[in-house]
C-alpha positions as a Markdown table, in Angstrom:
| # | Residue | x | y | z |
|---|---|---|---|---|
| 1 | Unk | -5.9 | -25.7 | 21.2 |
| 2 | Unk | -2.7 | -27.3 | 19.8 |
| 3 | Unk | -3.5 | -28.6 | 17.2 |
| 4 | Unk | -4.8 | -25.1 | 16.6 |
| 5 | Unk | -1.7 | -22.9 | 17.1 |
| 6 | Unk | 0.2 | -25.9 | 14.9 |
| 7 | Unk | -1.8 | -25.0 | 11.8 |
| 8 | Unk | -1.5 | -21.3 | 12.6 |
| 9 | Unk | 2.5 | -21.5 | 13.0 |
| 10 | Unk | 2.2 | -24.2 | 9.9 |
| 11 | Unk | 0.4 | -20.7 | 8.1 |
| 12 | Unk | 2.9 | -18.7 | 9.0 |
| 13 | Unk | 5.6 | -20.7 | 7.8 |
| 14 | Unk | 3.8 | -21.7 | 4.9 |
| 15 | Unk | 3.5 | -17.7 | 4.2 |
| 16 | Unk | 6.9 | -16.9 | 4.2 |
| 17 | Unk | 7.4 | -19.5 | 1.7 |
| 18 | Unk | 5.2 | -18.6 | -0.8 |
| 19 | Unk | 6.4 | -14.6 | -0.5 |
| 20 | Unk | 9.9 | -16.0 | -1.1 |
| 21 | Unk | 9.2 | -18.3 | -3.7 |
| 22 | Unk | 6.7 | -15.6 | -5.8 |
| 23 | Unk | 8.3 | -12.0 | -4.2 |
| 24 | Unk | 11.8 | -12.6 | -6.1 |
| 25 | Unk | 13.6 | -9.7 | -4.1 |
| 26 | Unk | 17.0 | -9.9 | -3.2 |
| 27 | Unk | 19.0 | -7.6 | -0.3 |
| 28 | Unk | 19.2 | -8.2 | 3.3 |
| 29 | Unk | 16.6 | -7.2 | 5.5 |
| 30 | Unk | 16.7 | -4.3 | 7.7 |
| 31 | Unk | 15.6 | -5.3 | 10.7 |
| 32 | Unk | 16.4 | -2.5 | 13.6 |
| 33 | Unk | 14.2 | 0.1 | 14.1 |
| 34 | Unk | 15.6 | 3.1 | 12.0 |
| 35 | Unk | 15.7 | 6.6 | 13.2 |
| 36 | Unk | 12.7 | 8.6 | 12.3 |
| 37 | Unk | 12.5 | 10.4 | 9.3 |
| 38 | Unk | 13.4 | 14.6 | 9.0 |
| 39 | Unk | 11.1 | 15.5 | 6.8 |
| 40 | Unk | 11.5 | 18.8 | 4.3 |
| 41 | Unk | 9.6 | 21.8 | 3.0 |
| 42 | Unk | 8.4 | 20.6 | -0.7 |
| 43 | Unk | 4.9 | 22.3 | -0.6 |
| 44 | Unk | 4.7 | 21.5 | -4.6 |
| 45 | Unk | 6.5 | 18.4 | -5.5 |
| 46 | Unk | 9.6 | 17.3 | -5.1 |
| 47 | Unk | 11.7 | 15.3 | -2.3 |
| 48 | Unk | 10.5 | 15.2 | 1.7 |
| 49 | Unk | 12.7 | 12.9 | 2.8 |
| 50 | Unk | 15.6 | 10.5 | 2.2 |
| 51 | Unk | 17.8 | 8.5 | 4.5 |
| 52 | Unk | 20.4 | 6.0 | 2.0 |
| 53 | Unk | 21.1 | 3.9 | 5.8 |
| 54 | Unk | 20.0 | 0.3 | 4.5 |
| 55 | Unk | 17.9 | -0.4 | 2.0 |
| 56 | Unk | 17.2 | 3.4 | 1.6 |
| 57 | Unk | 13.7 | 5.5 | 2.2 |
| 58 | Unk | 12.6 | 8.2 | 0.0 |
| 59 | Unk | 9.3 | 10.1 | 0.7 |
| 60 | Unk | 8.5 | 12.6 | -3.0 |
| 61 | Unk | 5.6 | 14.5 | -3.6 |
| 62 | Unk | 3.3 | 14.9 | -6.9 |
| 63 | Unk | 1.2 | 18.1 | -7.0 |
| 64 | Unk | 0.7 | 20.5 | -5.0 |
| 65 | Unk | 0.8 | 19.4 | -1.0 |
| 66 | Unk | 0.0 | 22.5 | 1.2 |
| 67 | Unk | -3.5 | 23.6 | -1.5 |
| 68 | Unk | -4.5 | 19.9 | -2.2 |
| 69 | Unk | -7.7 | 19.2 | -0.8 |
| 70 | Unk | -7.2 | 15.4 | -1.6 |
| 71 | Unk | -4.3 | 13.7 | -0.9 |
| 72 | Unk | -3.5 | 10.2 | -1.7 |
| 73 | Unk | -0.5 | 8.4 | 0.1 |
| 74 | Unk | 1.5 | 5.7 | -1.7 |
| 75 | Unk | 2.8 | 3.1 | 0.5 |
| 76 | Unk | 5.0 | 0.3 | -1.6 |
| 77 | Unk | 5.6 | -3.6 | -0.6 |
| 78 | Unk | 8.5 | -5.8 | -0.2 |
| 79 | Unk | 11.2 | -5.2 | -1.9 |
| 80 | Unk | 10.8 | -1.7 | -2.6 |
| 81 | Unk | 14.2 | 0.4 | -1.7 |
| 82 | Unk | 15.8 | 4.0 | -2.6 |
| 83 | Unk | 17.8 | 2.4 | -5.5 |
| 84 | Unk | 14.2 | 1.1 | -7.8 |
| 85 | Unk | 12.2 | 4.3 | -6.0 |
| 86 | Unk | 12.0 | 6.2 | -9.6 |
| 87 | Unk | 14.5 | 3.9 | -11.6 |
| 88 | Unk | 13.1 | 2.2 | -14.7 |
| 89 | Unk | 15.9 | -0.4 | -13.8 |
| 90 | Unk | 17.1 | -2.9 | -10.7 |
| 91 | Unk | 20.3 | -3.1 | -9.4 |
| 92 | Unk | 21.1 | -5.3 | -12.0 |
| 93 | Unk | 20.4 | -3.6 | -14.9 |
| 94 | Unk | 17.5 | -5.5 | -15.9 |
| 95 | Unk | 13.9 | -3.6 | -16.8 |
| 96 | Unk | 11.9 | -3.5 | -14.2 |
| 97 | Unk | 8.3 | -4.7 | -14.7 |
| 98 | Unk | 5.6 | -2.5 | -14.9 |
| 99 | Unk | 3.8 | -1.6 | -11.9 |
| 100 | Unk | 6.7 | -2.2 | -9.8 |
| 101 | Unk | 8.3 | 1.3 | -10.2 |
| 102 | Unk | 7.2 | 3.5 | -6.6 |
| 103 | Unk | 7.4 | 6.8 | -8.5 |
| 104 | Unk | 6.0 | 5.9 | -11.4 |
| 105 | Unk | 2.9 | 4.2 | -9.7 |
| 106 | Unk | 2.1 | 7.6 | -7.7 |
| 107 | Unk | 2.5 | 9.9 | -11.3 |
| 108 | Unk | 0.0 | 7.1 | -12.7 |
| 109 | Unk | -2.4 | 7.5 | -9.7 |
| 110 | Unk | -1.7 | 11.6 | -9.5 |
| 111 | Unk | -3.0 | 11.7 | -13.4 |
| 112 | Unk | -5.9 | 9.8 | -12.5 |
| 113 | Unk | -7.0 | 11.8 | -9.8 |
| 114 | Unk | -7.1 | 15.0 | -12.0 |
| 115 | Unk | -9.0 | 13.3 | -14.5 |
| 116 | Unk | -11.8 | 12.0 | -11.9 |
| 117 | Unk | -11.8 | 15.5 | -9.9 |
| 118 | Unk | -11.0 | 18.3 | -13.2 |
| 119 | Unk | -11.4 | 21.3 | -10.7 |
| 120 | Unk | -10.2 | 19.8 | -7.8 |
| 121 | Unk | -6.9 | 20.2 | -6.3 |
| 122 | Unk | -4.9 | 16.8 | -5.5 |
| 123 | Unk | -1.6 | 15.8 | -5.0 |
| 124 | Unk | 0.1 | 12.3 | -4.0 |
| 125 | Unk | 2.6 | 11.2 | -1.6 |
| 126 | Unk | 4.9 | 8.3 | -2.5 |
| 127 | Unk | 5.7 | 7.0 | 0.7 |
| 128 | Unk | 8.9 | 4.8 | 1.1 |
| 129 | Unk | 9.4 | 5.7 | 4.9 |
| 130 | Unk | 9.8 | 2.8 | 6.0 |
| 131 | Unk | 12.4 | -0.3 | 5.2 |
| 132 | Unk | 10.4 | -3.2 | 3.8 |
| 133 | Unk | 11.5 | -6.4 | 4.1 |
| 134 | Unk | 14.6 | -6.9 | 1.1 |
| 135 | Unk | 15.4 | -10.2 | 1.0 |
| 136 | Unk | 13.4 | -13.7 | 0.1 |
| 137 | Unk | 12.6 | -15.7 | 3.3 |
| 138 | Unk | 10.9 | -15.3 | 6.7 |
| 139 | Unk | 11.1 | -11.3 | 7.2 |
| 140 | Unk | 8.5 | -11.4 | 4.5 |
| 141 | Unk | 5.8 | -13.0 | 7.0 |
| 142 | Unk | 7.0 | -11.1 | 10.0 |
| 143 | Unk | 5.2 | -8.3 | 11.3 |
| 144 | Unk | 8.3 | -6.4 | 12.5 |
| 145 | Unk | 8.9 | -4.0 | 9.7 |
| 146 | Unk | 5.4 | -3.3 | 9.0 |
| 147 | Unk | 5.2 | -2.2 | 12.7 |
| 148 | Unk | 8.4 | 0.2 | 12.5 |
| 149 | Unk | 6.6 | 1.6 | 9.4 |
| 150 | Unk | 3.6 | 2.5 | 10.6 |
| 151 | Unk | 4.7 | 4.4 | 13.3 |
| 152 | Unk | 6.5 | 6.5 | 10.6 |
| 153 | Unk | 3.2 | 6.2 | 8.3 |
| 154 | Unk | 1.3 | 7.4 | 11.5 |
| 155 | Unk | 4.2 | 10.3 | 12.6 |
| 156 | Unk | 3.7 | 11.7 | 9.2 |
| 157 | Unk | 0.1 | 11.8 | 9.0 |
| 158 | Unk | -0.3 | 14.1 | 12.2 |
| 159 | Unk | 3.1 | 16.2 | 11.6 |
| 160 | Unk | 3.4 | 16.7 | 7.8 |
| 161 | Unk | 0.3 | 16.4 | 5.5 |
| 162 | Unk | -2.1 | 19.1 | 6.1 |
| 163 | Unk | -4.8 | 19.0 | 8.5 |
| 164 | Unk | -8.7 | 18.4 | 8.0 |
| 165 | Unk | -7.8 | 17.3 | 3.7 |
| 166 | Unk | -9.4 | 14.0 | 2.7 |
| 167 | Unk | -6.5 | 11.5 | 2.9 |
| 168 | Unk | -6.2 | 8.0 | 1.4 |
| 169 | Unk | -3.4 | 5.5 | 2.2 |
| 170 | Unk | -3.3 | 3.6 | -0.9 |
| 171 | Unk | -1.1 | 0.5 | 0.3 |
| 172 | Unk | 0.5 | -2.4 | -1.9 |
| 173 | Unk | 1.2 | -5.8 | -0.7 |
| 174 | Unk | 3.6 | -6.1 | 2.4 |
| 175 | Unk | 3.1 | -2.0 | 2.7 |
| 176 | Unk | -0.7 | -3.1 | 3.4 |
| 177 | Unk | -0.2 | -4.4 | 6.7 |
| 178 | Unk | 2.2 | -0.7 | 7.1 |
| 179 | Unk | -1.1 | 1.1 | 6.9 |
| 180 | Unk | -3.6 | -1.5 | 8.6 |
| 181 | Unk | -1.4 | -1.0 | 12.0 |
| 182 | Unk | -0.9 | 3.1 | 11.0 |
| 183 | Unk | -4.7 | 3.3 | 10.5 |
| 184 | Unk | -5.6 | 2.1 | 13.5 |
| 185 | Unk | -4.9 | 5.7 | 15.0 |
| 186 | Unk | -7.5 | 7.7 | 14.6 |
| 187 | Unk | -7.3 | 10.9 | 11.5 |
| 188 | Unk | -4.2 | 9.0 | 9.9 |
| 189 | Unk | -6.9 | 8.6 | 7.1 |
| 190 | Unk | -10.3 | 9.0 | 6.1 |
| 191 | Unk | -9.8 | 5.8 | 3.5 |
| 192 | Unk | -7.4 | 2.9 | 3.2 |
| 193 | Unk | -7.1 | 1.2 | -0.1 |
| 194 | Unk | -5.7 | -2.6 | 0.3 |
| 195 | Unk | -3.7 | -3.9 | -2.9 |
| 196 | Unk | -2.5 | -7.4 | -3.1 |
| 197 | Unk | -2.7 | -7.6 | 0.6 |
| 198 | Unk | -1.3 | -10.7 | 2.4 |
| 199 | Unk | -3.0 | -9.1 | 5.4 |
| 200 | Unk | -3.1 | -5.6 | 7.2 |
| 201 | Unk | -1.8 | -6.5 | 10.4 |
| 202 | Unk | -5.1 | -6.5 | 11.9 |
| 203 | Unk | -8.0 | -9.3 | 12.5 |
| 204 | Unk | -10.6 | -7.1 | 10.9 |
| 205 | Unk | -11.5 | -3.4 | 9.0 |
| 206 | Unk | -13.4 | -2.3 | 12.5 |
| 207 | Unk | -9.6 | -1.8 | 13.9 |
| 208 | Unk | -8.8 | 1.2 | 11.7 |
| 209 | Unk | -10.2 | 4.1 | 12.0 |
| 210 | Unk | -11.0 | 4.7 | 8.3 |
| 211 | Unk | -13.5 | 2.9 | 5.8 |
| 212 | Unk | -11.5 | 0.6 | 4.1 |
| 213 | Unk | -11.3 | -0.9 | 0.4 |
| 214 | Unk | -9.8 | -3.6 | -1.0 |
| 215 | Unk | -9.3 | -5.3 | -4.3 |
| 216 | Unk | -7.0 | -8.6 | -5.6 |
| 217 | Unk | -6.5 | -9.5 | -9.2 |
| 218 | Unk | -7.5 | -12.9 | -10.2 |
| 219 | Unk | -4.2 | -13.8 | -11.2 |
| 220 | Unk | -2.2 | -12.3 | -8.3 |
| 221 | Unk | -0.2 | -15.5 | -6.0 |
| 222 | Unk | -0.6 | -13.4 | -2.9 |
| 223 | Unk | -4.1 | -15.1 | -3.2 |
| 224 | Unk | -2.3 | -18.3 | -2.2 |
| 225 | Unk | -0.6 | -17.3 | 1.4 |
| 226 | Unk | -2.4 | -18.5 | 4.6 |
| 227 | Unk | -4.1 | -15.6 | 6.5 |
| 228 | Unk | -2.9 | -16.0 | 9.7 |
| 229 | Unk | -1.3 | -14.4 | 12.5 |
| 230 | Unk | 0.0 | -16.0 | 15.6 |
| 231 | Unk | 3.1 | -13.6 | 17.3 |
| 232 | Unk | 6.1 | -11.9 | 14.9 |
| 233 | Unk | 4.7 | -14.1 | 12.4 |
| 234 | Unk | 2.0 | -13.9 | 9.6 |
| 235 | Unk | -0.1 | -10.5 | 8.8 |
| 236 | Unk | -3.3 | -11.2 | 9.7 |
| 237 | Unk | -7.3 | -11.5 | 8.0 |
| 238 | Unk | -7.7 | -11.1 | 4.7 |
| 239 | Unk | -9.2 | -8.2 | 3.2 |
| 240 | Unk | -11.0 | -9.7 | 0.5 |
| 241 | Unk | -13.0 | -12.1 | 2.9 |
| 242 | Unk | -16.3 | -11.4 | 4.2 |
| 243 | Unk | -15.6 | -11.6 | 7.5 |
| 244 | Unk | -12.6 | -8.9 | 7.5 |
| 245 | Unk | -15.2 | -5.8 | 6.5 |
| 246 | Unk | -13.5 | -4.2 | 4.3 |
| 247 | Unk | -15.6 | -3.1 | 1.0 |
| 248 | Unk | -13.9 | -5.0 | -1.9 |
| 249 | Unk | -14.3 | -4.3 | -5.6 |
| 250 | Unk | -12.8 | -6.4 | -8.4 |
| 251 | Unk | -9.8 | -5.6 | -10.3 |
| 252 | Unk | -11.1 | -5.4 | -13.1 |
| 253 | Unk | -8.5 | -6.1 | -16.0 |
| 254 | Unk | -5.5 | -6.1 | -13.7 |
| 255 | Unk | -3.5 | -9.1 | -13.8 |
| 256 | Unk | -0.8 | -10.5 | -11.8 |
| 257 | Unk | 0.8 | -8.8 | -8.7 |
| 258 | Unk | 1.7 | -5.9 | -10.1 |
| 259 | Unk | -1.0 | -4.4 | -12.8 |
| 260 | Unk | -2.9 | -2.6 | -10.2 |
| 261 | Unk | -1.3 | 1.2 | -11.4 |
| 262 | Unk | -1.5 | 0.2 | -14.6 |
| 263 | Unk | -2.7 | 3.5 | -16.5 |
| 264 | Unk | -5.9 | 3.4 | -18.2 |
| 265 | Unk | -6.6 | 0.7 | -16.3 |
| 266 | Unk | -10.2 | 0.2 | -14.4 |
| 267 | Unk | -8.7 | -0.6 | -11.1 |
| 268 | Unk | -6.4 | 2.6 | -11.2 |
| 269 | Unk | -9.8 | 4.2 | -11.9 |
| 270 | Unk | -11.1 | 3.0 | -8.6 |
| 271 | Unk | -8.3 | 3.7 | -7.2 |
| 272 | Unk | -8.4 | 7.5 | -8.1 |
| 273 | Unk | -12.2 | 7.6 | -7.6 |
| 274 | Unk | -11.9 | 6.8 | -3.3 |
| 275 | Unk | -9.1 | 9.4 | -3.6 |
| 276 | Unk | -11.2 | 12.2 | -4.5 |
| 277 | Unk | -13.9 | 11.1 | -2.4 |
| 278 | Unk | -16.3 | 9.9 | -5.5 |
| 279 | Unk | -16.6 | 6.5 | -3.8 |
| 280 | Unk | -17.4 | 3.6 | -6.5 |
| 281 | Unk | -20.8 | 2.7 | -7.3 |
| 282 | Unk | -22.4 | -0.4 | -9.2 |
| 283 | Unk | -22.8 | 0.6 | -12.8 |
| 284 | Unk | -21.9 | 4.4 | -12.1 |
| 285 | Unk | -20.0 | 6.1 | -14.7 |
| 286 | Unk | -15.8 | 6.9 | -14.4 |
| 287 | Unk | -15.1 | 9.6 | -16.9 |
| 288 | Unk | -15.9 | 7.0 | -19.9 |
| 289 | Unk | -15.3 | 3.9 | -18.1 |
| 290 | Unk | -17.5 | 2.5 | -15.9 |
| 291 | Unk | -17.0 | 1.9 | -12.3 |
| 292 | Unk | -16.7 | -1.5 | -10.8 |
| 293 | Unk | -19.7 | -2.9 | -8.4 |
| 294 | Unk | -18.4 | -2.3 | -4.8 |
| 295 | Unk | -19.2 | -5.0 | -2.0 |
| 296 | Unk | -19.6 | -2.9 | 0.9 |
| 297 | Unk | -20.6 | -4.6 | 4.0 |
């Protein structure tokens, strides 16, 4: 049983390593529980939220909220803060990389959406309600934040999106384990969408109430930190392994950490598929590019 808990803690450790080493973001964590979020009348885009205390949370809306009958929620990872929310820039004023603007990720998926449902009526939510973890080190294994979060996540699920719409938390990295936890409350979502997840905060998919889908690009690092869990530390199973439950699909031509919202892009096209409820099938057509096999359990 020691020796046990040693490797577990060793995981742990070793996770908060490899996020620091690979996650590159810089600013001190936030780690008291903020106030919750007063949310705003923007039926048909524009701001719901912002609070500048910290690291900053902005919640914006794409489309049309109160008339969407699908609406996809954009939950961003580590590093992630009002300042690079819609900026094409960091604090710096170095170019960010593609894929790792909030905004911008949430118009790509919106576009998407309305190409795989024409006559529908969709709209997304980019969801920076929470504070992620800033700074390189061990807040990015701790399970702290993503707790605060998704009690925010799950807060505006039952009092601001609209009721009985087919919602999907589409969840990046660190922001995974955000909506693993919120999901676990049952008509937060119909589907959760795992990204690059280090883990979702739970042991397996049959603690949320939602199906579940995940995907990982072949060249992502987050593929090298320990699943594990033991207290505040680690973020649980890992979606992509059999034993989890989740239904996986490949990422197709995404690369890296941050190519998953990359327009055009078959894994966006996934992506936007679960969103309108056309759930991926092997071989099945995606508005000229074909859908990626789905592993469903």
């Amino acid at each position: 049983m020691a020796r046990r808990i040693s490797r577990a803690l060793l995981g742990a450790l070793l996770a908060a390593a490899v996020l620091a080493c690979c996650g590159g973001a810089a600013g001190a964590a936030d780690r008291a529980r903020p106030a919750p979020l007063g949310y705003r009348d923007a039926p048909a885009g524009g701001v719901l939220a912002h609070d500048p205390a910290g690291s900053g949370r902005v919640v914006e809306v794409v489309g049309d909220l109160r008339r969407a009958d699908h609406i996809a929620v954009v939950v961003p990872g580590s590093g992630q803060n009002a300042e690079n929310f819609r900026g094409a820039h960091n604090g710096a004023g170095t170019a960010r990389r593609p894929g790792t603007v909030p905004l911008a990720n949430g118009r790509a998926l919106y576009a998407e959406m309305r190409e795989r449902a024409p006559h529908g009526r969709v709209a997304v939510v980019v969801w920076l309600g929470y504070l992620p973890p800033q700074e390189v080190g061990i807040d990015l294994a701790g399970i702290a934040a993503a707790r605060h979060g998704a009690r925010e996540l799950a807060r505006f699920a039952r009092e601001v999106l609209p009721r009985d719409r087919h919602t999907t938390l589409v969840c990046h990295s660190y922001g995974t384990a955000v909506c693993g936890l919120a999901a676990r409350e049952p008509g937060v979502a119909d589907d959760v969408v795992a990204l690059a997840s280090p883990g979702m905060g739970v042991a397996h998919a049959g603690q949320m109430s939602a199906r579940v889908w995940a995907t990982r690009a072949e060249g992502d690092w987050i593929r090298f930190v320990p699943s594990v869990r033991l207290g505040p530390l680690g973020l649980g199973g890992d979606p992509m392994s059999p034993r989890f439950g989740a239904r996986t699909f490949p990422a197709g031509d995404a690369t890296g950490h941050t190519d998953y919202y990359r327009p055009g892009g078959a894994c966006l096209a996934v992506m936007a598929g679960i969103a309108v409820g056309a759930a991926p099938a092997a071989g099945g057509p995606a508005g000229g590019r074909a859908l990626l096999a789905v592993d469903a359990p």
